[in-house]
N, C-alpha and C positions, 0 to 999 in steps of 0.2 A: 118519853119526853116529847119527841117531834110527832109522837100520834096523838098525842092530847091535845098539844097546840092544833091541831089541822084539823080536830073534832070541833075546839072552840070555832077554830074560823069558819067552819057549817055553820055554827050554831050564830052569827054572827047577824045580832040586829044593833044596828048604831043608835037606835033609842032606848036600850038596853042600858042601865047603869051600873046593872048586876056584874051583866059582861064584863065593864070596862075594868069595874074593882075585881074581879076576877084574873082582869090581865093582869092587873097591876100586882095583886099580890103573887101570883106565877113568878112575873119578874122581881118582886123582892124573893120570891124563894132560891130563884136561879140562881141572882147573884149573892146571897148567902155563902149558896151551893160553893160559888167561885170563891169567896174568902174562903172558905174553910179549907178550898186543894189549896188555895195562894200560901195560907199559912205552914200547911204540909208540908209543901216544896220547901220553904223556905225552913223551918225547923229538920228535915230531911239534908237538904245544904248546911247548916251551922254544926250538925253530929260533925266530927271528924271521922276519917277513915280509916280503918284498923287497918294497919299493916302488918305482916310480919315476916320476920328476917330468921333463915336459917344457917347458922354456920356450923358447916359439917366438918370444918379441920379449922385451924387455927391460924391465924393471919400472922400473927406478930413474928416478925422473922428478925427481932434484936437481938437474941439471944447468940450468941458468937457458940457454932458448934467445937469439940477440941476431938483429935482422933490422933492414938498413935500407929497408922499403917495406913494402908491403903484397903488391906481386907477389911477393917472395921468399916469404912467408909460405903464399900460395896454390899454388906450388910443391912446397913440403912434404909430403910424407904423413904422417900423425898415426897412432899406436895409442889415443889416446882425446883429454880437453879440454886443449891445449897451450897454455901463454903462450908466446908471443915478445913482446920486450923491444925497444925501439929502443936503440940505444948509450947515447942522453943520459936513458934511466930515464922520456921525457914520456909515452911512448904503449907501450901494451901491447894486443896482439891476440891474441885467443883461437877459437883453430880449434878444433872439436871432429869426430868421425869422417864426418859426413854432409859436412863440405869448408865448412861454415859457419862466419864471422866475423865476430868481434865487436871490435869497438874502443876501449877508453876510454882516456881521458885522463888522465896521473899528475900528482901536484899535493904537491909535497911538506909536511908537514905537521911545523914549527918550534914544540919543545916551548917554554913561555915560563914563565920565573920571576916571581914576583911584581911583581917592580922593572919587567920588563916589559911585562907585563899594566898594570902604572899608569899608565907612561910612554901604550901604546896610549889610554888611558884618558883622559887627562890631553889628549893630541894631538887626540883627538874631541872632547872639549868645548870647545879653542881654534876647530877647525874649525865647530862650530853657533854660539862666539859672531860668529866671521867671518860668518858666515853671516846673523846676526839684524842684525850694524851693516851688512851692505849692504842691507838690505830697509830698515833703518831709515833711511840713505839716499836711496832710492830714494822714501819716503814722502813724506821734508819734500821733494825735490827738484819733487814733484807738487803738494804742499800751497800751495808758495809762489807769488804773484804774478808774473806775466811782465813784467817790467818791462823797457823798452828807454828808448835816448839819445831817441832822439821820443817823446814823450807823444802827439801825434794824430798821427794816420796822413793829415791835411791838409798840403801843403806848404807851406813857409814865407812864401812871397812870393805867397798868395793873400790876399787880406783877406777879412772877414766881412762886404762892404758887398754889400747885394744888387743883384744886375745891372738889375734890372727896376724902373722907379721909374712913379710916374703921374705923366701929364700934366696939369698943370691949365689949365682951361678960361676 
C-alpha cells in the first residue's frame, strides 16, 4: 500500500491528469477499504458475547436439612456451613467444610401479650411473698422457747433431800 503510493510519487508529473485521477481513485479505494473495517467493527460490537456459567454443586441452600444424631450429620459431606435440624426443632447442628461441629440448643421463644406478661408478673410476686412467709416462719419457729411436758430434766420420784447428812457427836 505505502510502496505504491511512493512509486506514484516518482512518477509524479503535475501536468499529468492521468496521475491525478489515479490518486483519486487510490483514495476512493482506501476509504472504501476503511468503511468496510468501520462496518466490521461495528457488526463484531453489536454480536453479543457468549458466556458461560458452570455450576458444579448446587447453590440453593432452602431446603431445611433434618438428622436424627450426630453420626448422620458427621456422615454428610457439606459444600459449605450446613444446619441439620433434629425432627422435634430441639437441637440444631452446624457442619461447616473443614468436617467441624457445632451444636446448639433450640428453645422456642412464646410471644406474650399484655394480659400475659401480668399474669407472669402477678405469679412472681405470689411466689417471693410464699417465699418471705416461710422465712418468716422459720424465724419465730427459732425465736421461740423449747418448751416440753417436763419442766426439769430430774425425774420424778427423786427428792431434793440430800443423801449425805452429818453425824452428830
Amino acid at each position: 500500500m505505502y510502496n505504491n503510493a511512493y512509486q506514484q510519487f516518482r512518477n509524479y508529473n503535475p501536468n499529468n491528469n492521468i496521475y491525478e485521477q489515479n490518486m483519486y481513485d487510490q483514495i476512493d479505494s482506501q476509504i472504501k477499504q476503511l468503511q468496510q473495517m468501520k462496518e466490521q467493527v461495528r457488526n463484531n460490537q453489536i454480536q453479543p458475547a457468549i458466556n458461560q456459567t458452570f455450576q458444579l454443586a448446587p447453590t440453593s441452600r432452602d431446603v431445611i436439612r433434618y438428622a436424627t444424631s450426630i453420626e448422620e450429620v458427621q456422615k454428610e459431606s457439606v459444600i459449605g456451613e450446613t444446619p441439620y435440624f433434629s425432627k422435634d426443632m430441639s437441637v440444631v447442628w452446624i457442619k461447616n467444610l473443614k468436617g467441624e461441629i457445632k451444636t446448639y440448643e433450640l428453645n422456642e421463644i412464646v410471644l406474650k401479650d399484655e394480659k400475659d406478661i401480668k399474669i407472669d408478673y402477678l405469679i412472681a410476686q405470689i411466689e417471693e411473698l410464699k417465699k418471705g412467709q416461710n422465712i418468716n416462719e422459720r424465724k419465730s419457729n427459732i425465736d421461740e422457747p423449747v418448751t416440753s411436758t417436763n419442766e426439769s430434766k430430774e425425774p420424778k420420784n427423786v427428792s431434793n433431800v440430800s443423801k449425805f447428812t452429818k453425824k452428830a457427836k
